[in-house]
C-alpha angles and dihedrals in degrees: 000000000000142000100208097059102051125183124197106191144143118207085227091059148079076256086090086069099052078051081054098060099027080059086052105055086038107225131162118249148141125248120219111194114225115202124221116260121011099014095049084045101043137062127302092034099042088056097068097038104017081193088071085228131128144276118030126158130216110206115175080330102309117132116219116181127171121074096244091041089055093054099041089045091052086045090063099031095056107033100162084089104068108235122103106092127276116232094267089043098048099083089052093041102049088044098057089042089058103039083053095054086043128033100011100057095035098045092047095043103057090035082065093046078049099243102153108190115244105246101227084051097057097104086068099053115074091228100041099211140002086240099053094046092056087042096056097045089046084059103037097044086047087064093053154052095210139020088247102033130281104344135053112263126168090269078075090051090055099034095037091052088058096055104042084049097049083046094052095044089040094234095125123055117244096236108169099251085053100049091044090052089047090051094059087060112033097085096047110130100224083058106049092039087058094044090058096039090056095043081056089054092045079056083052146087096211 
């Protein structure tokens, strides 16, 4: 484990997508563990992350908070491993990892809560509506193999981790270009090394 590499998580959090990616670049790094409640709330925590969320990294002594920052900071620090966005990919890229982080999570969030925009209030919410958002992904992600073109980069981690959450926890409809896209990325074994690694720590008291 290093020091240099930390990485503030819970298994019950967004932070299984940062392990993800962590497990995709391949890095060495140490996990610490944050419980729910106090501890999240309360120093030392609160010193990395004053929002008392996870996850959070620590890398040489740089903070890096928020889920798609994290991937898209891994993906440049450490570029060996091939997935921060060539010139031609970066537009896309950038696009997909935003969109993620927008209009995806707030429009299926608050689908789920069952807020349901007032339509003649659509031109203040940045996604319009839950139905366009899931309109728009369906067609783009039929035109392409990968958020960012034809090979996997850390926009796929974030995006991809939306929507095979939103399949298992059936928040996000399983429309076909959706599943195909999800199913690309499904057997990875990052993925599936930090899955498993997340599902031992939920086993744990650590």
């Amino acid at each position: 484990m290093s020091d240099d590499l930390i990485f503030y998580t819970n298994p019950q959090s967004r932070g299984r997508i940062a392990r993800w990616m962590l497990e995709e670049v391949g890095a060495e790094y140490r996990t610490e563990v944050v419980g729910y409640g106090a501890e999240m709330k309360s120093p030392p925590y609160s010193d990395i992350n004053p929002m008392g969320k996870v996850p959070a990294i620590s890398h040489s002594g740089v903070v890096v908070t928020e889920t798609a920052a994290i991937c898209a900071y891994l993906a440049d620090a450490f570029p060996d491993a091939g997935l921060a966005p060539t010139q031609q990919e970066r537009g896309a890229y950038y696009r997909w990892l935003f969109f993620a982080a927008g209009p995806l999570e707030a429009a299926v969030i608050n689908h789920h809560l069952g807020f349901e925009v007032p339509a003649e209030r659509e031109g203040m919410i940045g996604y319009g509506t839950y139905g366009t958002v899931m309109d728009v992904l369906e067609s783009e992600l039929a035109k392409t193999d990968y958020a960012a073109g034809s090979r996997f980069t850390a926009a796929d981690v974030y995006l991809g981790s939306h929507i095979g959450w939103g399949f298992q926890f059936e928040t996000i409809e399983k429309r076909t270009s959706l599943v195909e896209y999800w199913a690309r990325l499904e057997g990875r074994p990052a993925r599936k090394r930090a899955e498993e690694m997340d599902n031992a720590l939920l086993g744990s008291d650590a």
